[in-house]
FIKOLZA-1660 file (N, C-alpha, C; in steps of 0.1 Angstrom, whole numbers, plus 5000, padded with zeros to 4 digits):
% residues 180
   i   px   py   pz ch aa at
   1 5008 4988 5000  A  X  N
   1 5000 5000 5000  A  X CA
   1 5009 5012 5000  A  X  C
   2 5004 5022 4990  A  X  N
   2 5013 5036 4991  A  X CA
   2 5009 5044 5004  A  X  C
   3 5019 5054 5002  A  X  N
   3 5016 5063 5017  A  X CA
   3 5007 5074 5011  A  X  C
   4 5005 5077 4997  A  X  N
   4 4992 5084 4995  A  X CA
   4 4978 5074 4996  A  X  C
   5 4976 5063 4998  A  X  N
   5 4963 5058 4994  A  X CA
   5 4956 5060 5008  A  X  C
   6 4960 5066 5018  A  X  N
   6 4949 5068 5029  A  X CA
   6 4944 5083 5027  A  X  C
   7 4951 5088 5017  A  X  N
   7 4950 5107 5019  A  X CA
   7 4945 5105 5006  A  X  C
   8 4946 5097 4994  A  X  N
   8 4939 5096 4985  A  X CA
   8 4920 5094 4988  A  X  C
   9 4923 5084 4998  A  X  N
   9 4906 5079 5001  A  X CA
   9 4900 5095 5006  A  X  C
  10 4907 5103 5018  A  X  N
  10 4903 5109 5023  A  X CA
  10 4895 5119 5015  A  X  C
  11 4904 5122 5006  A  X  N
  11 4904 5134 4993  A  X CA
  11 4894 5127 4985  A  X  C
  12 4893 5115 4976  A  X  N
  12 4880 5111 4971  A  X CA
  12 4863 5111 4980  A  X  C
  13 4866 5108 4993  A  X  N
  13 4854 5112 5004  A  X CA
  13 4852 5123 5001  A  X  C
  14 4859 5133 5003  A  X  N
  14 4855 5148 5006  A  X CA
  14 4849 5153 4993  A  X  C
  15 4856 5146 4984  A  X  N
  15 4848 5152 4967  A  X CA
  15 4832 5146 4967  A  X  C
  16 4833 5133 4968  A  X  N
  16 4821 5124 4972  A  X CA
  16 4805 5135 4980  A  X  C
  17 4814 5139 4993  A  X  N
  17 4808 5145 5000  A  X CA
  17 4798 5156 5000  A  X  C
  18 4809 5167 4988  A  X  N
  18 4808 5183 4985  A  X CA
  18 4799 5178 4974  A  X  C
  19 4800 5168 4964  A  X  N
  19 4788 5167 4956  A  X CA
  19 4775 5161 4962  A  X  C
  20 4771 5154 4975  A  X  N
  20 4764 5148 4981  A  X CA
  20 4758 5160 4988  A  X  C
  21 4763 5173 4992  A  X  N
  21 4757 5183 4995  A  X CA
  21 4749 5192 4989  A  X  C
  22 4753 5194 4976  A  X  N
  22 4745 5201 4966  A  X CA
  22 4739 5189 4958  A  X  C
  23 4735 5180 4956  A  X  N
  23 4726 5171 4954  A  X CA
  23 4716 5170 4963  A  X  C
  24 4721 5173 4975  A  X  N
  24 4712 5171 4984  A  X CA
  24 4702 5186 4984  A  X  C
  25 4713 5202 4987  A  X  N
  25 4708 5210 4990  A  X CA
  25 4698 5213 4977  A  X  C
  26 4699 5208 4963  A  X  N
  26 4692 5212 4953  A  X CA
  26 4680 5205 4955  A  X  C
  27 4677 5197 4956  A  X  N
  27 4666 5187 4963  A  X CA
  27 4655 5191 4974  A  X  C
  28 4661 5200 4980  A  X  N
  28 4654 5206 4992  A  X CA
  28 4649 5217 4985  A  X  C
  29 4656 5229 4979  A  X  N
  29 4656 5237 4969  A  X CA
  29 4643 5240 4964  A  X  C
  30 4645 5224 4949  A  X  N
  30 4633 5224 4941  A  X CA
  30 4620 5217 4944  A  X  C
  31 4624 5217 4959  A  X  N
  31 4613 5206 4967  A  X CA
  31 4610 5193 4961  A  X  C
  32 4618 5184 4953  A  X  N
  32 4620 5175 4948  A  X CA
  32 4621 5163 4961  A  X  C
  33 4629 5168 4975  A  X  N
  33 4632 5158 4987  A  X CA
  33 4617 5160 4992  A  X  C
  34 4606 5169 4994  A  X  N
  34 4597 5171 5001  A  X CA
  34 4589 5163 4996  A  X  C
  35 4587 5164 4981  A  X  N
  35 4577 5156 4974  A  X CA
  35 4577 5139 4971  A  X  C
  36 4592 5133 4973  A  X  N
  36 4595 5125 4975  A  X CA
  36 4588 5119 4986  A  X  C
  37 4591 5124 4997  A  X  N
  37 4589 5122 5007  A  X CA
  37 4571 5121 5015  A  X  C
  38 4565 5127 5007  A  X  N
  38 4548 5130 5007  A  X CA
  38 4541 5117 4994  A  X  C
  39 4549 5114 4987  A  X  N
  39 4547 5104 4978  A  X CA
  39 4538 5093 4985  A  X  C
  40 4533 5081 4978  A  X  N
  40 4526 5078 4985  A  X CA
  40 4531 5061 4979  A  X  C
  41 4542 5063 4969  A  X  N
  41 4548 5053 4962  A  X CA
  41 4560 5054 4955  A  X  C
  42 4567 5048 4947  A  X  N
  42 4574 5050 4937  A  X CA
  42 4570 5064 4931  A  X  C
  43 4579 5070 4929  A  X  N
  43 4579 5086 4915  A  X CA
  43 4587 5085 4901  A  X  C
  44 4582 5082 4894  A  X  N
  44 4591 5083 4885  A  X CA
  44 4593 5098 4878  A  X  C
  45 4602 5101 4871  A  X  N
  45 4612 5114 4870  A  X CA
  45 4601 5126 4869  A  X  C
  46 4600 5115 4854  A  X  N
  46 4587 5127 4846  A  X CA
  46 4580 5132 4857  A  X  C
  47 4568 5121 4862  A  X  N
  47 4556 5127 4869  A  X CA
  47 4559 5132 4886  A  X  C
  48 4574 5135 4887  A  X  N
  48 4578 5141 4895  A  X CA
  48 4580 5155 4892  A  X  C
  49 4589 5158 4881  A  X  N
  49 4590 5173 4870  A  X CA
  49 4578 5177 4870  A  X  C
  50 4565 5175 4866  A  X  N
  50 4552 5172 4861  A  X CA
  50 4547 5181 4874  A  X  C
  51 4542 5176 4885  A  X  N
  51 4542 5174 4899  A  X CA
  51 4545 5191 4905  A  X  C
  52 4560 5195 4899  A  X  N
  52 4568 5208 4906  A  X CA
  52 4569 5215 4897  A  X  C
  53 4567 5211 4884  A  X  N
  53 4569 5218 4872  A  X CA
  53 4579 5225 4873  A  X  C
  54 4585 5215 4870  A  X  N
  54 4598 5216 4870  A  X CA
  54 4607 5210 4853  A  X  C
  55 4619 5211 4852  A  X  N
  55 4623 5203 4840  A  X CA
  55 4628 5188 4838  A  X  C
  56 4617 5183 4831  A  X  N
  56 4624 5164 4834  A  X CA
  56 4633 5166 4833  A  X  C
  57 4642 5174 4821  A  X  N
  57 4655 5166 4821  A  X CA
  57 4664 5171 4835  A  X  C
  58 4664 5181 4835  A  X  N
  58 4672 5185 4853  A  X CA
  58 4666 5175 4862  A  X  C
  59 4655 5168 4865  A  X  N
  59 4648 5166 4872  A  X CA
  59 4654 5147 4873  A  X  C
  60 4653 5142 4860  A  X  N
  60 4658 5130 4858  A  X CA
  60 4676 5129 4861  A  X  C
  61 4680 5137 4857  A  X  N
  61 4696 5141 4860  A  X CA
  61 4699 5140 4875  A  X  C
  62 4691 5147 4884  A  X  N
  62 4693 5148 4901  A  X CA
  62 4685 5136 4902  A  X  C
  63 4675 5130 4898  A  X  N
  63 4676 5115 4906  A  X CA
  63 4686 5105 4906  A  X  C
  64 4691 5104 4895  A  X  N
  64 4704 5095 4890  A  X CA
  64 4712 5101 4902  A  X  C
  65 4717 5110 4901  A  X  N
  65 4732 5116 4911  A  X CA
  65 4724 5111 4924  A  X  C
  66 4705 5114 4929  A  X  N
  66 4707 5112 4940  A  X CA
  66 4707 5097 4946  A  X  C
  67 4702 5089 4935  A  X  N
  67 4702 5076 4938  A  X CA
  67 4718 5068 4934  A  X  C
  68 4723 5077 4929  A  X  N
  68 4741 5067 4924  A  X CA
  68 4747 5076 4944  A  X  C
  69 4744 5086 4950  A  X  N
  69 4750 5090 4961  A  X CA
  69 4738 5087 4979  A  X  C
  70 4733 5075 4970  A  X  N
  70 4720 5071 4979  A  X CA
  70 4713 5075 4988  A  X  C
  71 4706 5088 4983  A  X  N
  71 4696 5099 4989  A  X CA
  71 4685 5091 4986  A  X  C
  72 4681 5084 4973  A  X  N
  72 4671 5086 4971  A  X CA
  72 4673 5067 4969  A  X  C
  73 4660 5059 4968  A  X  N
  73 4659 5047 4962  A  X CA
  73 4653 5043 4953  A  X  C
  74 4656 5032 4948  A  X  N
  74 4647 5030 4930  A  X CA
  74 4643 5019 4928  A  X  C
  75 4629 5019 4920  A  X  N
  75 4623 5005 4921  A  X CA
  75 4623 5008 4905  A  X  C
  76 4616 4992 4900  A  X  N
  76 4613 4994 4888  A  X CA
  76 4599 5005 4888  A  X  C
  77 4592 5007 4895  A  X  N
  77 4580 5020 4894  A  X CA
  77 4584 5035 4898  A  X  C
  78 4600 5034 4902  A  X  N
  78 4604 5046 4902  A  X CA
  78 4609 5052 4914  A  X  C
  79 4612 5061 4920  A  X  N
  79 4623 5069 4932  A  X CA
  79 4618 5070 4941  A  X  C
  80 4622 5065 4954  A  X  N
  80 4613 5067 4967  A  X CA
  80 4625 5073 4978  A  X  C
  81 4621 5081 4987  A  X  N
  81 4632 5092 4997  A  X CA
  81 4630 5076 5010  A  X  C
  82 4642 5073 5014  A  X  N
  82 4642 5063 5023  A  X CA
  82 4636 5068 5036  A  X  C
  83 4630 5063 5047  A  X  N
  83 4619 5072 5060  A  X CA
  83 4630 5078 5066  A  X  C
  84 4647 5071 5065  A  X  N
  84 4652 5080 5076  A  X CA
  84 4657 5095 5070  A  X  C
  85 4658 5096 5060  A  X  N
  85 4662 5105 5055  A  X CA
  85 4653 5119 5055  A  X  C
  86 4634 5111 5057  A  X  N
  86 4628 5123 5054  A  X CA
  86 4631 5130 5073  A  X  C
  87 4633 5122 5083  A  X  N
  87 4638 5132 5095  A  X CA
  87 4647 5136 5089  A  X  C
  88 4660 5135 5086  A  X  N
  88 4674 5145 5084  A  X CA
  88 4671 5154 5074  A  X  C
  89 4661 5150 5064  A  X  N
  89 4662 5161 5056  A  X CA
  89 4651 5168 5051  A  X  C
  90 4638 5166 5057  A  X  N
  90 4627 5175 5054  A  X CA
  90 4619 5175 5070  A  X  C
  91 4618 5168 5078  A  X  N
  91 4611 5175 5093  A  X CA
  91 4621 5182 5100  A  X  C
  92 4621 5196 5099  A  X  N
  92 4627 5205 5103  A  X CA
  92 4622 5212 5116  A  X  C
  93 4613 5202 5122  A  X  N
  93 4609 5200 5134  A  X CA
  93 4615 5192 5146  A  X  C
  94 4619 5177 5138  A  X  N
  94 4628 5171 5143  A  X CA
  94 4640 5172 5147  A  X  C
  95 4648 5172 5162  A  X  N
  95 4662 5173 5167  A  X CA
  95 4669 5170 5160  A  X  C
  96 4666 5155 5149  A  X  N
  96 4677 5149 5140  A  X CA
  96 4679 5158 5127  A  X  C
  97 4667 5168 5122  A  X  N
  97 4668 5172 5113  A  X CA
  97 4683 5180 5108  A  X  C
  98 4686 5176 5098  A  X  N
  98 4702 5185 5087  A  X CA
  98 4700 5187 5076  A  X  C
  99 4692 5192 5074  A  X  N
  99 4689 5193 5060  A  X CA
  99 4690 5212 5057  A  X  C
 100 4691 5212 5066  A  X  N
 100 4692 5234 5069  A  X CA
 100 4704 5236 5067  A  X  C
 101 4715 5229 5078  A  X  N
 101 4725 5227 5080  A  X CA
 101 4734 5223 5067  A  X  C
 102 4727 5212 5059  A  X  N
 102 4736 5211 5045  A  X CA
 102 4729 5220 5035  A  X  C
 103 4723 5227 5033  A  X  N
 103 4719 5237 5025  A  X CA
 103 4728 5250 5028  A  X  C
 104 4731 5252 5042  A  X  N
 104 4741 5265 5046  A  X CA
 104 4751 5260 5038  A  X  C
 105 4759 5250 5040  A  X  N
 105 4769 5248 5033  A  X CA
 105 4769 5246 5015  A  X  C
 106 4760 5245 5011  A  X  N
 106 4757 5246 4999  A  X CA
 106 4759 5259 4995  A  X  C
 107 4752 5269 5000  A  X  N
 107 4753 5280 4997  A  X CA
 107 4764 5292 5005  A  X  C
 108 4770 5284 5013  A  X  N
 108 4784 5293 5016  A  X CA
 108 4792 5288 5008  A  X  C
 109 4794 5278 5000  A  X  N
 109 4805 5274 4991  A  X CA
 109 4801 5283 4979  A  X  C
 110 4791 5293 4980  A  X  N
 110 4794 5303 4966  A  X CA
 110 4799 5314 4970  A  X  C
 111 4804 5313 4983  A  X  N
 111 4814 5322 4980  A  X CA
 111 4828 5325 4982  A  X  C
 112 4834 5311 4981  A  X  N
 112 4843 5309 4980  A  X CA
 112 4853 5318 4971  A  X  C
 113 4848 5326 4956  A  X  N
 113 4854 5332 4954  A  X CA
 113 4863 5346 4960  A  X  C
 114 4854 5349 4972  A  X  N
 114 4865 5357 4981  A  X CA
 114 4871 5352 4983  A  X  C
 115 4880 5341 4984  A  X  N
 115 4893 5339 4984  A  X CA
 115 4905 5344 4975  A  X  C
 116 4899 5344 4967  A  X  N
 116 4910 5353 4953  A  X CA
 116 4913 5361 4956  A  X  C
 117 4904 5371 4959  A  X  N
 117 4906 5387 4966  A  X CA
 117 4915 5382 4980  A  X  C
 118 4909 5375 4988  A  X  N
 118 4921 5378 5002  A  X CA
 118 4935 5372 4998  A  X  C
 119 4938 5364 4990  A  X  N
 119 4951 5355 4990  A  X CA
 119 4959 5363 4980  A  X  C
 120 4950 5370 4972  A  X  N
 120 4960 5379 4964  A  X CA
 120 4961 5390 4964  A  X  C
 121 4957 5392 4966  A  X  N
 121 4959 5409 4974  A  X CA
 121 4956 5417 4992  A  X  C
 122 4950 5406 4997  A  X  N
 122 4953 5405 5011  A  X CA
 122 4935 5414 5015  A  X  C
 123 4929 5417 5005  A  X  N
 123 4918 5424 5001  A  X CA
 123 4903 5416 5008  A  X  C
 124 4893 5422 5014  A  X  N
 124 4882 5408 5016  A  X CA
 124 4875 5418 5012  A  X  C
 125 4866 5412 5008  A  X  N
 125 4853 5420 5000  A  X CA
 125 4839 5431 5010  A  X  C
 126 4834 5439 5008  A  X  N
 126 4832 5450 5014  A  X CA
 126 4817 5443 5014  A  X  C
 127 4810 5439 5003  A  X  N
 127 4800 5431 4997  A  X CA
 127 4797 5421 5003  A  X  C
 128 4785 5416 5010  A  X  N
 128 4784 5405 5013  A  X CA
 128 4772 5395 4999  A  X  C
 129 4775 5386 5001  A  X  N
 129 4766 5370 4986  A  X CA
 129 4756 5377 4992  A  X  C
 130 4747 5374 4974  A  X  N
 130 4735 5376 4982  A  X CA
 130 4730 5362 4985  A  X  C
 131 4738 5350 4986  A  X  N
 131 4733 5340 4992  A  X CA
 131 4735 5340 5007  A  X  C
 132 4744 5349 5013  A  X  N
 132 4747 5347 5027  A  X CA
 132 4737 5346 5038  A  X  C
 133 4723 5355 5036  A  X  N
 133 4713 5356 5043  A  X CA
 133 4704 5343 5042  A  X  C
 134 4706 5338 5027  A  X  N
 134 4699 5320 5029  A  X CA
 134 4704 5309 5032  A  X  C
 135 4713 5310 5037  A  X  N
 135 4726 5304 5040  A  X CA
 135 4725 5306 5055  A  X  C
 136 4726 5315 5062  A  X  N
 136 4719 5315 5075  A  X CA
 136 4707 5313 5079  A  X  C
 137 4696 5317 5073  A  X  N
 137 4678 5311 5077  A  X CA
 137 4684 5299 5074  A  X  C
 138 4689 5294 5063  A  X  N
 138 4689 5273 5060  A  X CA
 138 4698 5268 5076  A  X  C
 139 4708 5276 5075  A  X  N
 139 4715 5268 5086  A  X CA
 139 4711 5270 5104  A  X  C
 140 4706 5279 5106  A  X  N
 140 4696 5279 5116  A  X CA
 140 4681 5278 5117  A  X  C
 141 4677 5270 5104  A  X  N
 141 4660 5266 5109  A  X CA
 141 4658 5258 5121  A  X  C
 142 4665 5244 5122  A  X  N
 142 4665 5237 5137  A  X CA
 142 4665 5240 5147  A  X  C
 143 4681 5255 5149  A  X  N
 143 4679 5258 5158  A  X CA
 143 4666 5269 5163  A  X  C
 144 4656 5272 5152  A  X  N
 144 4650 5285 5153  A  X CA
 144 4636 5275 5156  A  X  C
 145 4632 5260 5150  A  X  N
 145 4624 5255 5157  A  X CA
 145 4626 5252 5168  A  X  C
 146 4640 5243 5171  A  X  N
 146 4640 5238 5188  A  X CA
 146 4635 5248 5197  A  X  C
 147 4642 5260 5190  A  X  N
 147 4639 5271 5207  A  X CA
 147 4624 5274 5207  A  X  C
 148 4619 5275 5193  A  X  N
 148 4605 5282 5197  A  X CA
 148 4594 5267 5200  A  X  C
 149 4594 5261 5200  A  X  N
 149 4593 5245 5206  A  X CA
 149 4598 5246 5220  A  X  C
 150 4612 5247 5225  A  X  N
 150 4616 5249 5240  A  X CA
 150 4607 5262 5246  A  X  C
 151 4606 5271 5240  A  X  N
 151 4603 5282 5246  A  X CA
 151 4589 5282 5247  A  X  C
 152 4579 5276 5240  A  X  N
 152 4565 5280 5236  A  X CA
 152 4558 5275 5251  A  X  C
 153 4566 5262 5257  A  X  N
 153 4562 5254 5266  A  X CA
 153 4567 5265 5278  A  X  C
 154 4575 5271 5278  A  X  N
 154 4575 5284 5292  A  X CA
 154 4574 5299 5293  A  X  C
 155 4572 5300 5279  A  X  N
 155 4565 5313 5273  A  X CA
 155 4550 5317 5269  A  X  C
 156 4541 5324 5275  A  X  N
 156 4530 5320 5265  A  X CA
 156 4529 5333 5254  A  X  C
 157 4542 5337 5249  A  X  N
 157 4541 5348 5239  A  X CA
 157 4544 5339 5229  A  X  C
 158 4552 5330 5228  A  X  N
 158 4563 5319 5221  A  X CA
 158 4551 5315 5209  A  X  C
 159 4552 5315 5200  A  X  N
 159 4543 5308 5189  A  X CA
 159 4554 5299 5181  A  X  C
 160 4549 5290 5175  A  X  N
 160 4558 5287 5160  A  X CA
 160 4556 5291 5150  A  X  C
 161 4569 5298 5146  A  X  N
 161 4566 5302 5132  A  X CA
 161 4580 5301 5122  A  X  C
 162 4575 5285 5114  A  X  N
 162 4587 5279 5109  A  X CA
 162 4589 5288 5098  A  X  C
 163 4585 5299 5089  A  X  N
 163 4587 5304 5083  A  X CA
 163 4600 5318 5088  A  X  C
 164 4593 5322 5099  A  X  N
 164 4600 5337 5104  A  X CA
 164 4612 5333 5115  A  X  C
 165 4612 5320 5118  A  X  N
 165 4621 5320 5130  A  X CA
 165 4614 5326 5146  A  X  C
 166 4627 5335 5149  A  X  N
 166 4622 5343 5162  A  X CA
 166 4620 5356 5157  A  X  C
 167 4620 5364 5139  A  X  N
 167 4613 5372 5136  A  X CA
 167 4599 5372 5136  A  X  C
 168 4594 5356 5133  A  X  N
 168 4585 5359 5135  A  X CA
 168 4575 5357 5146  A  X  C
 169 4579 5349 5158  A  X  N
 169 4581 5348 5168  A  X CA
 169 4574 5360 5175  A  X  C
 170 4577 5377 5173  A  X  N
 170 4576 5388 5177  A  X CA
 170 4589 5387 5185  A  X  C
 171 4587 5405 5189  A  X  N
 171 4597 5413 5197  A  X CA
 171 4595 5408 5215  A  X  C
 172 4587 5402 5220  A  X  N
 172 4582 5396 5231  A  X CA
 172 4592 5385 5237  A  X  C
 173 4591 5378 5223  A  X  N
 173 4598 5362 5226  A  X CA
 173 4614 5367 5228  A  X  C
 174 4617 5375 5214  A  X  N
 174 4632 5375 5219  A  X CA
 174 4635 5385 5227  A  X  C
 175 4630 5392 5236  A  X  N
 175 4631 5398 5251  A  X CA
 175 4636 5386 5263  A  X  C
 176 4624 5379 5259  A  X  N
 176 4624 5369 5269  A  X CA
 176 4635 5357 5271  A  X  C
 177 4639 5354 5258  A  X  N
 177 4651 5344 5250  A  X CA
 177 4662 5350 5254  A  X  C
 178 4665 5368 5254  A  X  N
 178 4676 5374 5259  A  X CA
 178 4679 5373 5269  A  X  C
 179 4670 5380 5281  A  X  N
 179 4668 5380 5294  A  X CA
 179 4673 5364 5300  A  X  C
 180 4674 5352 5294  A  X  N
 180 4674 5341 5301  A  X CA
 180 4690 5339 5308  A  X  C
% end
């Protein structure tokens, strides 16, 4: 065995990985993992595209990637999201849920191109992505259900509101979330 073939695996994992993340986060995206998941059987590509109206051929393309990086499963009648997956990656209610969590990283890898600017000229960008703000709601939804879930039970201003977070929560809740 060479002395690169353990830093070789590592390095093919991590590629494996970074595409397993935008496979995944695209899925969540074009609500392709949700629909999956509400299915009541097999989906095949089309009448999935059909469904979100969306584009077969995109649509057929991310099942293959997600079933060759085993997101998704395939029968001869077509694509089904396996049950444990729909906790990690669409109940956003659930403690197990990561599906926010790999979507942040999905969308912080666009902006990776500030790196050019800092390493070459020592420069960071004044500008923030305009993916940065979806990239934080994706990677704190969990935490923005747990608390208002934790909190609703000793708060009675606490509402859930998986859309707004603790914006939409009101100015009440996060007084009270401060104050703790």
């Amino acid at each position: 065995m060479s002395r690169t073939s353990g830093y070789s695996r590592v390095v093919w994992e991590s590629l494996i990985g970074f595409w397993r993340v935008w496979v995944i986060h695209l899925g969540r995206r074009y609500g392709l993992i949700s629909a999956l998941s509400k299915a009541h059987g097999p989906l095949g590509g089309d009448e999935l595209a059909r469904s979100l109206n969306l584009n077969p051929q995109a649509v057929n393309a991310w099942l293959e990637s997600a079933y060759t990086l085993k997101i998704v499963g395939k029968t001869s009648g077509g694509y089904t999201l396996p049950k444990p997956l729909i906790t990690l990656l669409v109940d956003d209610g659930d403690p197990k849920f990561m599906g926010g969590l790999v979507s942040y990283y999905a969308l912080r890898s666009l902006d990776f191109d500030a790196f050019d600017a800092l390493f070459s000229g020592g420069m960071r960008s004044e500008t923030h992505s305009p993916h940065l703000g979806e990239a934080f709601i994706e990677g704190t939804r969990w935490d923005q259900h747990s608390l208002l879930k934790d909190s609703a039970t000793q708060n009675p201003h606490a509402a859930a509101n998986p859309k707004g977070g603790l914006q939409g929560a009101g100015p009440r809740l996060r007084e009270w979330w401060m104050d703790r």
